[in-house]
BALOBA-1460 file (C-alpha; in Angstrom, 3 decimals):
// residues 110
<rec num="1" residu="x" x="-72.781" y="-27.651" z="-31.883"/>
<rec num="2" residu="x" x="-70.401" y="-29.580" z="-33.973"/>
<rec num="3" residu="x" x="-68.583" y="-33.198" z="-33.879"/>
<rec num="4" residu="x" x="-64.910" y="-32.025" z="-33.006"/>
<rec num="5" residu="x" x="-62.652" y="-29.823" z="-31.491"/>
<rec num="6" residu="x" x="-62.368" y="-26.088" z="-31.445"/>
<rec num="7" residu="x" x="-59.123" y="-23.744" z="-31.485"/>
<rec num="8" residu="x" x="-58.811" y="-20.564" z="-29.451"/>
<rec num="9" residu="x" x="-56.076" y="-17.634" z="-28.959"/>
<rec num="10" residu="x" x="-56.685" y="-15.391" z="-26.760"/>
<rec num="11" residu="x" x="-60.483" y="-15.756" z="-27.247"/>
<rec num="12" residu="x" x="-60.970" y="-15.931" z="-30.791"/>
<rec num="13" residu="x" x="-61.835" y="-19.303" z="-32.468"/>
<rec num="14" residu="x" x="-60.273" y="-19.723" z="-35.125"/>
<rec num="15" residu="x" x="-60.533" y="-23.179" z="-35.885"/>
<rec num="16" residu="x" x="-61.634" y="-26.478" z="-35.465"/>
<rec num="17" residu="x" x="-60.989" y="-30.201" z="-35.842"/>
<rec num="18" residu="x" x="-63.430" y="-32.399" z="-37.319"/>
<rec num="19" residu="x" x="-62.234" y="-35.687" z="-37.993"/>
<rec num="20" residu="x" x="-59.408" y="-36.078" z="-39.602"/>
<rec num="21" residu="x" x="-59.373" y="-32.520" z="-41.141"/>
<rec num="22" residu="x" x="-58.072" y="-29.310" z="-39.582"/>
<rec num="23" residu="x" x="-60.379" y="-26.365" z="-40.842"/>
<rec num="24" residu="x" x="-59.408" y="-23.144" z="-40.005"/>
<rec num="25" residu="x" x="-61.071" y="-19.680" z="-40.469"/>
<rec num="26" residu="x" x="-60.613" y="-17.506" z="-44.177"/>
<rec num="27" residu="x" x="-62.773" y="-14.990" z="-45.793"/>
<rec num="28" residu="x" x="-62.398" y="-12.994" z="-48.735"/>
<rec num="29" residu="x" x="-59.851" y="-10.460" z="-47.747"/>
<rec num="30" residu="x" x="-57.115" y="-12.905" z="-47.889"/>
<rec num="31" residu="x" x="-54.576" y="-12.929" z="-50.411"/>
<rec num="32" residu="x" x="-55.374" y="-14.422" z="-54.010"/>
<rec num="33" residu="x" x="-52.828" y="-17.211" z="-53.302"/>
<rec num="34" residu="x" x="-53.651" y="-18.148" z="-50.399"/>
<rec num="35" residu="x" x="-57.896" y="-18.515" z="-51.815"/>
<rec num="36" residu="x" x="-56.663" y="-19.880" z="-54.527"/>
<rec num="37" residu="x" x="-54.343" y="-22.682" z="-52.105"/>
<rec num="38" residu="x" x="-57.484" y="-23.021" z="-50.147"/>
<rec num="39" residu="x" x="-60.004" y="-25.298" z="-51.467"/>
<rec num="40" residu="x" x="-63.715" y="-23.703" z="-50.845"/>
<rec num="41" residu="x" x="-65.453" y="-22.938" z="-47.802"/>
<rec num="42" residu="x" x="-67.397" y="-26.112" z="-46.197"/>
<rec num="43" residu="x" x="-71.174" y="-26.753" z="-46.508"/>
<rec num="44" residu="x" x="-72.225" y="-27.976" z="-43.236"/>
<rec num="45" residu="x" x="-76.330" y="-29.765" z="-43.624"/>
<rec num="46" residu="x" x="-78.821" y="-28.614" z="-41.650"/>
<rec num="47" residu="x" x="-81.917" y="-30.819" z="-40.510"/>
<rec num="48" residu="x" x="-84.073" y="-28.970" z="-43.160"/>
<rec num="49" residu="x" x="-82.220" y="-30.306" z="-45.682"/>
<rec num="50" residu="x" x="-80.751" y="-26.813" z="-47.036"/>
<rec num="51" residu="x" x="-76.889" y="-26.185" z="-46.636"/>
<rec num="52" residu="x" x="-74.975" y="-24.030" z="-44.413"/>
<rec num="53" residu="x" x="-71.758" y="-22.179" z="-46.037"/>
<rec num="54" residu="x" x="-69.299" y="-21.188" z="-43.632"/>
<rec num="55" residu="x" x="-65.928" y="-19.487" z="-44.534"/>
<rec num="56" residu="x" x="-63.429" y="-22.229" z="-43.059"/>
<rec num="57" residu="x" x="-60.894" y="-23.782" z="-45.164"/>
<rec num="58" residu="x" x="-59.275" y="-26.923" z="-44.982"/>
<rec num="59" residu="x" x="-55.680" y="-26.712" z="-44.423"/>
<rec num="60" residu="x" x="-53.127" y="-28.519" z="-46.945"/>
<rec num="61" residu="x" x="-52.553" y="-31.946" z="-46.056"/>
<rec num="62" residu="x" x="-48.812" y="-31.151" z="-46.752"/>
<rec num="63" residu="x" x="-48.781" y="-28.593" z="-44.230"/>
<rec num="64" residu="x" x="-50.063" y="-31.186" z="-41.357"/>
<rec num="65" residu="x" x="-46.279" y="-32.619" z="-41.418"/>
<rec num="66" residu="x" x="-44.864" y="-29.654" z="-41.419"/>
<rec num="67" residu="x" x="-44.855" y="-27.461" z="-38.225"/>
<rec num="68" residu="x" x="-43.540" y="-23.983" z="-39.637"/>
<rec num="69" residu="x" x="-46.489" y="-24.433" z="-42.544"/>
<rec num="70" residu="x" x="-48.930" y="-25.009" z="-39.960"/>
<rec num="71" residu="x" x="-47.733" y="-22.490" z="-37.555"/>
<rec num="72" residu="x" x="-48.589" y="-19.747" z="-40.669"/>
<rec num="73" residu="x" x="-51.771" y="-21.304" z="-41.682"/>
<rec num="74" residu="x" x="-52.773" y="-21.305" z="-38.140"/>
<rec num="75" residu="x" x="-51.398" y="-17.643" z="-38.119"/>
<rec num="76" residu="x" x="-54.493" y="-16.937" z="-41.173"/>
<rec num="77" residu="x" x="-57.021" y="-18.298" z="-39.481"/>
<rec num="78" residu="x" x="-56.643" y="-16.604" z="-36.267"/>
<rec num="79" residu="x" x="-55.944" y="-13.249" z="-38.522"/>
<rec num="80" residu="x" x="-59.286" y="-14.143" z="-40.263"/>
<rec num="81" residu="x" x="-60.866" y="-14.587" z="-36.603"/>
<rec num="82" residu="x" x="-59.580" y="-11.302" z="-35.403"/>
<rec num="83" residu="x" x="-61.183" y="-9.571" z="-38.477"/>
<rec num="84" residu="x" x="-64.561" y="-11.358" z="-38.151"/>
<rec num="85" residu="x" x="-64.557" y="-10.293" z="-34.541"/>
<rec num="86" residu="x" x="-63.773" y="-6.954" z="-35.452"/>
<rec num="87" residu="x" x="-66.283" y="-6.797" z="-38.451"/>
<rec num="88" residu="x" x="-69.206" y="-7.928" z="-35.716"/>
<rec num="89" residu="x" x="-68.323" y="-5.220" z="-33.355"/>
<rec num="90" residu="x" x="-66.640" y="-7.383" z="-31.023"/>
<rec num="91" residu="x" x="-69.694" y="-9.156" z="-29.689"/>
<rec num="92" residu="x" x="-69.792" y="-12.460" z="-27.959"/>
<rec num="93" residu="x" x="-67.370" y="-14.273" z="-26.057"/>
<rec num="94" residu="x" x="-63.917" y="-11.732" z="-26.997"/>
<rec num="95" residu="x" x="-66.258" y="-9.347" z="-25.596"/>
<rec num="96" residu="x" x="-66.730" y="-10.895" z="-22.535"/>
<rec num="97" residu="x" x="-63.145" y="-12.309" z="-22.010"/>
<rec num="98" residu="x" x="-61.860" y="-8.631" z="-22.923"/>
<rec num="99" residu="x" x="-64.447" y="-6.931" z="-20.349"/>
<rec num="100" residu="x" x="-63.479" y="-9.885" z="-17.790"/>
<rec num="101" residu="x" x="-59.716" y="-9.296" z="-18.084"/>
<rec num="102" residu="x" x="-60.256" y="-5.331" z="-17.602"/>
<rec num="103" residu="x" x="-62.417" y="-5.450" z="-14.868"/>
<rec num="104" residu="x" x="-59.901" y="-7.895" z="-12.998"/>
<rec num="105" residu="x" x="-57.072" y="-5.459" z="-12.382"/>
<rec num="106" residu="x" x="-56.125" y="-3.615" z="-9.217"/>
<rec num="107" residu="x" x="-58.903" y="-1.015" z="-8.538"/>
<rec num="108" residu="x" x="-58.312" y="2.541" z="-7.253"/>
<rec num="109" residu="x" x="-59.014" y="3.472" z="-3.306"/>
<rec num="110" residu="x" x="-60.713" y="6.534" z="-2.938"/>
Protein backbone atom coordinates (compact mmCIF):
# COMPACT_ATOMS: atom_id res chain seq x y z
CA UNK A 1 0.00 0.00 0.00
CA UNK A 2 2.81 2.31 0.69
CA UNK A 3 6.84 2.35 0.25
CA UNK A 4 7.89 1.95 4.04
CA UNK A 5 7.34 0.77 7.28
CA UNK A 6 4.36 0.85 9.56
CA UNK A 7 4.15 1.34 13.53
CA UNK A 8 1.75 -0.56 15.75
CA UNK A 9 0.79 -0.65 19.67
CA UNK A 10 -1.32 -2.85 20.63
CA UNK A 11 -3.09 -2.84 17.22
CA UNK A 12 -3.37 0.62 16.32
CA UNK A 13 -1.09 2.10 13.57
CA UNK A 14 -0.01 4.91 14.34
CA UNK A 15 2.71 5.55 12.16
CA UNK A 16 4.90 4.92 9.50
CA UNK A 17 8.36 5.28 7.97
CA UNK A 18 8.81 6.40 4.57
CA UNK A 19 12.19 7.14 3.70
CA UNK A 20 13.98 9.06 5.66
CA UNK A 21 10.94 10.68 7.44
CA UNK A 22 9.02 9.37 10.45
CA UNK A 23 5.25 10.41 9.99
CA UNK A 24 3.11 9.78 12.64
CA UNK A 25 -0.72 10.12 13.09
CA UNK A 26 -2.46 13.91 14.23
CA UNK A 27 -5.82 15.31 13.62
CA UNK A 28 -7.42 18.33 14.69
CA UNK A 29 -8.12 17.71 18.29
CA UNK A 30 -4.59 18.12 19.22
CA UNK A 31 -3.31 20.93 21.03
CA UNK A 32 -2.65 24.37 19.15
CA UNK A 33 1.10 23.91 19.83
CA UNK A 34 1.57 20.90 18.96
CA UNK A 35 -0.49 21.79 15.07
CA UNK A 36 1.20 24.60 15.05
CA UNK A 37 4.92 22.40 15.73
CA UNK A 38 3.59 20.08 13.16
CA UNK A 39 4.07 21.03 9.67
CA UNK A 40 0.75 20.00 7.53
CA UNK A 41 -0.70 16.79 6.84
CA UNK A 42 0.98 14.89 3.68
CA UNK A 43 -0.54 14.73 0.16
CA UNK A 44 0.06 11.33 -1.01
CA UNK A 45 -0.68 11.17 -5.44
CA UNK A 46 -2.91 8.94 -6.66
CA UNK A 47 -2.69 7.39 -10.30
CA UNK A 48 -5.53 9.80 -11.39
CA UNK A 49 -3.52 12.50 -10.86
CA UNK A 50 -5.71 14.10 -7.90
CA UNK A 51 -4.13 14.18 -4.30
CA UNK A 52 -4.79 12.26 -1.28
CA UNK A 53 -4.67 14.30 2.21
CA UNK A 54 -4.06 12.24 5.07
CA UNK A 55 -3.70 13.58 8.70
CA UNK A 56 0.02 12.35 9.45
CA UNK A 57 2.60 14.70 10.47
CA UNK A 58 6.13 14.64 10.13
CA UNK A 59 7.92 14.52 13.30
CA UNK A 60 10.71 17.29 14.15
CA UNK A 61 13.94 16.39 12.87
CA UNK A 62 15.27 17.55 16.33
CA UNK A 63 13.25 15.11 18.03
CA UNK A 64 14.86 12.04 15.89
CA UNK A 65 18.12 12.53 18.25
CA UNK A 66 16.40 12.77 21.03
CA UNK A 67 14.71 9.65 22.60
CA UNK A 68 12.44 11.30 25.42
CA UNK A 69 11.08 13.82 22.39
CA UNK A 70 10.36 10.94 20.35
CA UNK A 71 9.01 8.76 22.99
CA UNK A 72 6.10 11.82 23.41
CA UNK A 73 5.63 12.40 19.80
CA UNK A 74 5.25 8.77 19.37
CA UNK A 75 2.93 9.00 22.51
CA UNK A 76 0.52 11.68 19.97
CA UNK A 77 0.36 9.66 17.32
CA UNK A 78 -0.71 6.56 18.93
CA UNK A 79 -3.24 8.96 21.08
CA UNK A 80 -4.39 10.26 17.61
CA UNK A 81 -4.71 6.43 16.47
CA UNK A 82 -6.71 5.47 19.47
CA UNK A 83 -9.17 8.37 18.73
CA UNK A 84 -9.49 7.60 14.98
CA UNK A 85 -10.22 4.05 15.98
CA UNK A 86 -12.63 5.13 18.34
CA UNK A 87 -14.26 7.80 16.00
CA UNK A 88 -14.78 4.71 13.26
CA UNK A 89 -16.46 2.54 15.74
CA UNK A 90 -13.63 0.37 16.23
CA UNK A 91 -13.74 -1.36 12.88
CA UNK A 92 -10.94 -3.17 11.20
CA UNK A 93 -8.02 -4.81 12.44
CA UNK A 94 -8.32 -3.40 16.58
CA UNK A 95 -11.53 -5.01 16.09
CA UNK A 96 -10.35 -8.14 15.21
CA UNK A 97 -7.19 -8.27 17.48
CA UNK A 98 -9.62 -7.12 20.45
CA UNK A 99 -12.34 -9.94 19.51
CA UNK A 100 -9.22 -12.44 19.00
CA UNK A 101 -7.68 -11.68 22.42
CA UNK A 102 -11.28 -12.13 24.18
CA UNK A 103 -12.23 -15.10 22.63
CA UNK A 104 -8.73 -16.72 23.60
CA UNK A 105 -9.21 -16.93 27.35
CA UNK A 106 -10.10 -19.91 29.50
CA UNK A 107 -13.76 -20.86 28.68
CA UNK A 108 -16.36 -21.98 31.26
CA UNK A 109 -17.34 -25.95 31.63
CA UNK A 110 -20.82 -26.45 31.92
Amino acid sequence: MFGGWGLYHRGAFFALIAGDRVLLQGGRREPPALRRAWPRGICVPMKDGTKLAMNYHQAPEESLESPPDMAEWARLGYGAALRAAAKKGAKGKTAAIKTAVRRSGPRRRR
